[in-house]
C-alpha positions in Angstrom: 0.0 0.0 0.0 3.1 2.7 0.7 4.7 1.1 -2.6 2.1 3.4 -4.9 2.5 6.6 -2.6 6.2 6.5 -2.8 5.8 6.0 -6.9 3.4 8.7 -6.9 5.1 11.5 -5.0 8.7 10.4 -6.7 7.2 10.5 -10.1 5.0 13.9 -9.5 8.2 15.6 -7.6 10.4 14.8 -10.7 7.7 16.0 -13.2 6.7 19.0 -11.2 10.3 19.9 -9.7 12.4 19.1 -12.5 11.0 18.4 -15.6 8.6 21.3 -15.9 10.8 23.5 -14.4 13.8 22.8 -16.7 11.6 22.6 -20.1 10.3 26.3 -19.7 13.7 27.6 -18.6 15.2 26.1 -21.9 12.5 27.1 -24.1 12.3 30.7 -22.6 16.2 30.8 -22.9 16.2 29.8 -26.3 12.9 31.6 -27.7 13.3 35.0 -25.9 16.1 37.5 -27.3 18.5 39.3 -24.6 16.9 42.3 -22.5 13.7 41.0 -23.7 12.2 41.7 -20.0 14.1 45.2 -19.7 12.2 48.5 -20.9 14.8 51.2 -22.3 13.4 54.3 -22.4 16.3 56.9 -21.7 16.5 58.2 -25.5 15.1 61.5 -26.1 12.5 61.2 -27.7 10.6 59.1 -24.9 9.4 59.7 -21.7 11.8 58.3 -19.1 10.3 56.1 -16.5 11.9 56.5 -12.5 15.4 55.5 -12.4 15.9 51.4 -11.9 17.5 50.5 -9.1 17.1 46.7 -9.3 16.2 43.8 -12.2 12.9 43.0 -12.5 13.4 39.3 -11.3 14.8 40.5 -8.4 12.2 42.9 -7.7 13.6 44.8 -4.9 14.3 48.4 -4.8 17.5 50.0 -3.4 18.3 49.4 0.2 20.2 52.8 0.7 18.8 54.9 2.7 18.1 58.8 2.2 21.2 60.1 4.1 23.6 57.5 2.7 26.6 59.4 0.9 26.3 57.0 -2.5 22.3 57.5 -2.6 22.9 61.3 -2.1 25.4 61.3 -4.7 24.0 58.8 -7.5 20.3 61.2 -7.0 22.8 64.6 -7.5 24.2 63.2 -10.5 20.0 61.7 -11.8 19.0 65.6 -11.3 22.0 67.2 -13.5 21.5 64.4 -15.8 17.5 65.4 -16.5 18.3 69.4 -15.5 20.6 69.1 -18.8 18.2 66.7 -21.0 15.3 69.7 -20.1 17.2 73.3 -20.6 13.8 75.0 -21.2 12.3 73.8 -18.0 12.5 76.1 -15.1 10.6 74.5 -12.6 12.6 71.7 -10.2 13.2 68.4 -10.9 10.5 65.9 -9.7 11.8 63.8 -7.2 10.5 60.7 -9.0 12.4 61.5 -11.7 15.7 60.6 -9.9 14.2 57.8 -7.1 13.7 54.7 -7.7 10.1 53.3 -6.3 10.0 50.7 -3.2 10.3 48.1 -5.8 13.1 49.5 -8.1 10.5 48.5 -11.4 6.9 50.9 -11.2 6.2 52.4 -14.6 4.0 54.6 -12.9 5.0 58.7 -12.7 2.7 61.1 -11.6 0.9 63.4 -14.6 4.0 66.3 -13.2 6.7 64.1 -13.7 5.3 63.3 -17.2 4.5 67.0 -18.3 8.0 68.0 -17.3 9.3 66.5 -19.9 6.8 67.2 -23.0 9.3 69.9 -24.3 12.0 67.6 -24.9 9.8 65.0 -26.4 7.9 67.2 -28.5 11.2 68.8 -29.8 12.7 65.2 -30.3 9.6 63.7 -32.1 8.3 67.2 -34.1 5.1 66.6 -32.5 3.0 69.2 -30.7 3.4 70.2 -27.3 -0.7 70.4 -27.1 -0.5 66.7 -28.6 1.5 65.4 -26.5 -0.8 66.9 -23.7 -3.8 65.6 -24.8 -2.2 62.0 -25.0 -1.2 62.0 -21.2 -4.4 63.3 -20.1 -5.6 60.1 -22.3 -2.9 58.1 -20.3 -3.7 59.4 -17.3 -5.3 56.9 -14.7 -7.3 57.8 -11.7 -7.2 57.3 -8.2 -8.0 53.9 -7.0 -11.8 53.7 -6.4 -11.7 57.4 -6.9 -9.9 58.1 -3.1 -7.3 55.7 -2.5 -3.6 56.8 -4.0 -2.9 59.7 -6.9 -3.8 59.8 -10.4 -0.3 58.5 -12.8 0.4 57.4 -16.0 1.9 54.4 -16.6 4.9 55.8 -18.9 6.1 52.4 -20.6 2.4 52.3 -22.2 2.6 56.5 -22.8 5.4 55.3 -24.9 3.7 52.3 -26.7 1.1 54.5 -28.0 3.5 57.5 -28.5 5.4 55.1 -31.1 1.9 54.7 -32.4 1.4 59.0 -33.2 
């Protein structure tokens, strides 16, 4: 009576812990080209998501905390970096344009983050400024069940349909 349960639970651990396992990471390795999980969007003439901090399979954000000399120094160099990429913009840098998010991965900025840079994709792409507008008010999610959080724009999708204009 054990003989069956021992057959069982050996033959559904090696199917389940091995065999499935192994035959999607081969097939994924071998049908997916490099960076295929990685969103570049740094050129431009599209709108830059926050800065990454980790890999989306790690999914963990930065662990450096807000007074520690290389976080100080890596957002310093983030805000001359997007200060120099946006000469015509006078306001200050949105801080979420130089953190990364708890996870190191949202592709979520808030419509202000997204609007600050409109002149330098507009330039870029020869599109209207007043276009470009329009398309991030179309982008523009609401709050959660109308209360909960701030209205954002998921910036990797702005950029899908910006491709699109």
């Amino acid at each position: 009576m054990i003989r069956p349960a021992i057959v069982l639970l050996t033959f559904f651990t090696l199917l389940t812990g091995v065999a499935y396992p192994l035959t999607f990471t081969l097939f994924g390795a071998d049908s997916l080209r490099p960076g295929a999980f990685a969103t570049v969007a740094d050129g431009p003439d599209v709108f830059w998501t926050r800065p990454s901090v980790g890999t989306p399979k790690a999914s963990s954000g930065s662990n450096l905390g807000p007074t520690n000399p290389a976080f100080l120094a890596a957002v310093k160099a983030r805000v001359e970096r997007v200060k120099s990429a946006h000469p015509t913009q006078a306001k200050p840098v949105p801080a979420e344009l130089v953190t990364a998010s708890g996870s190191g991965i949202d592709p979520h900025l808030s419509p202000l983050a997204v609007r600050y840079q409109v002149d330098r994709v507009a330039a870029a792409r020869h599109v209207s400024r007043e276009r470009l507008l329009e398309l991030i008010d179309d982008m523009t999610e609401p709050r959660f069940l109308g209360v909960f959080g701030e209205p954002r724009v998921n910036v990797v999708l702005l950029n899908q349909r910006l491709a699109d204009l």
